[in-house]
C-alpha positions, -999 to 999 in steps of 0.1 A, spaced: -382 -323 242 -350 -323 264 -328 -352 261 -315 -373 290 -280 -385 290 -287 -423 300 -252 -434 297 -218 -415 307 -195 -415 280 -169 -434 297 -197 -464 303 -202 -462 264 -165 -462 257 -157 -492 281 -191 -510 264 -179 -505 234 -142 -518 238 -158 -548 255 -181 -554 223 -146 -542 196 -166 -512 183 -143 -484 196 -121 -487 163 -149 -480 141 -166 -450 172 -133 -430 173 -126 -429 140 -157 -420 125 -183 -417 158 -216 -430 170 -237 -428 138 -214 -452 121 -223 -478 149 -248 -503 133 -285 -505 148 -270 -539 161 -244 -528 175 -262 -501 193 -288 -530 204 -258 -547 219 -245 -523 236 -282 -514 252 -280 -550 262 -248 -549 279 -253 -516 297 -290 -531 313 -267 -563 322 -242 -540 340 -272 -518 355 -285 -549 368 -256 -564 384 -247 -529 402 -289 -527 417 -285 -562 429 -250 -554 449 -265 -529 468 -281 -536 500 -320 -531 505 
């Protein structure tokens, strides 16, 4: 099964500054992000997805 980069990194950087994770991500990466955390960040990049759709015209 391939996998599909859904996020760039920079969106999951900038997500994770906004939610005060980055700290914890560059010192000791992604798989020390709680399930939470990860949730939260899902959240936030569908909020940001859904802002950018309903800018554009048609």
């Amino acid at each position: 099964m391939s996998r599909h980069r859904v996020m760039s990194e920079d969106l999951k950087h900038e997500i994770a500054r906004e939610l005060g994770v980055y700290e914890k991500v560059s010192r000791e990466g992604w798989g020390s992000v709680s399930s939470r955390d990860c949730g939260n960040m899902v959240t936030k990049a569908i909020e940001i997805a859904n802002r950018n759709s309903a800018r554009q015209p048609g």
